[in-house]
N, C-alpha and C positions, 0 to 999 in steps of 0.2 A: 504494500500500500504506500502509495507517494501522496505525501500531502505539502503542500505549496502555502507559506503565510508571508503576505506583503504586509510592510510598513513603513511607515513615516510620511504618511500622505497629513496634509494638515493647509492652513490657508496662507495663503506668503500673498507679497506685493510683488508688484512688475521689476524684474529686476534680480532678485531673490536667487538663492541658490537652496537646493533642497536635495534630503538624500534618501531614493527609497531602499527599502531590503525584503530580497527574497529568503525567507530560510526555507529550505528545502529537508524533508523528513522522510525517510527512505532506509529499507535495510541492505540495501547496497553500498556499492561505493557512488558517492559525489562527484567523483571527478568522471562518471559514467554519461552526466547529462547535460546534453546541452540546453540553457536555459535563454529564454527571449521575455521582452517588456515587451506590452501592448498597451494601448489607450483606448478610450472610447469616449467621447464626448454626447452630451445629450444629443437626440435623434441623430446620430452619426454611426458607422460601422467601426468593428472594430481595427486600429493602426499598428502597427508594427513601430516600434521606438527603437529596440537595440536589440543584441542577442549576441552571446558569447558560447562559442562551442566546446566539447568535452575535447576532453587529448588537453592538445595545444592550444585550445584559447582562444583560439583566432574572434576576433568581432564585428562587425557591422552594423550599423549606422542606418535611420532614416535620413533622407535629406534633410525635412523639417528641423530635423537636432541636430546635425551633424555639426561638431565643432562646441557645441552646451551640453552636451551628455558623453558620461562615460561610465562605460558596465566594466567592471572587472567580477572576480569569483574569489572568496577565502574557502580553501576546502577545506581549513581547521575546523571554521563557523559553520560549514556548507551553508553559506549566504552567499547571494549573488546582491552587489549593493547597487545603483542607478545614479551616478551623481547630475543633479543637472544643473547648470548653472543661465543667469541672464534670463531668468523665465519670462517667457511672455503670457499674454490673457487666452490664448490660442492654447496655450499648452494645460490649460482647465480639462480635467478628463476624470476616471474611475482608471486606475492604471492596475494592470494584472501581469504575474508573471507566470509561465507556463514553459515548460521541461518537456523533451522527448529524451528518449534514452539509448546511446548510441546512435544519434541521428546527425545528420549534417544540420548546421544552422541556417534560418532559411526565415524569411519576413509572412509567411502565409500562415496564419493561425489555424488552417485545417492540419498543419504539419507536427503539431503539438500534441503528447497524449493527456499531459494534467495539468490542471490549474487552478489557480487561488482564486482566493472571494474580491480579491481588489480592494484598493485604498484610495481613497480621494485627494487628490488635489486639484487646490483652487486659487489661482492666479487673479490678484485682485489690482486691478488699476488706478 
């Protein structure tokens, strides 16, 4: 059983730096799954934000963040944390994190097996 708990969602100003965290719970090994942020915004689908793969790490980027976010992984913590910085009111969402296992990293949320409840953040102007 894999269970996925984000947080650190909370309300910040335009500007703001904020950091969320995946913990991931699993009786495997951690460094088995590659882990991806997604967004959703009211009546919006859900976005692909970042995603970091198992092995080696490798990352990738939305456009929309690329250059105000960075995903890295502690596999002490088995946390995947989100830093993002410069937020804008665009970037207001329900933000979720979700793992496959042994899978390449990839921005398509059908490509994920499990995922968390989400945390809110809310970028205020």
């Amino acid at each position: 059983q894999v269970q996925l708990t984000e947080s650190g969602g909370r309300l910040v100003q335009v500007g703001d730096s904020l950091m969320l965290t995946c913990e991931v719970s699993s009786g495997d090994s951690f460094g088995d799954y590659t882990v991806g942020w997604f967004r959703q915004a009211p009546g919006k689908g859900r976005e692909f934000v970042a995603s970091i793969a198992w092995g080696l790490g490798s990352t990738d980027y939305a456009d929309s963040v690329k250059g105000r976010a960075t995903i890295t992984r502690d596999n002490a913590a088995r946390t995947v944390p989100l830093l993002m910085v410069a937020l804008k009111a665009d970037d207001t969402a329900v933000y979720y994190c979700a793992a496959r296992k042994l899978g390449v990293a990839g921005s398509f949320p059908g490509m994920y097996e499990h995922w968390g409840r989400g945390t809110q953040v809310t970028v205020s102007s």
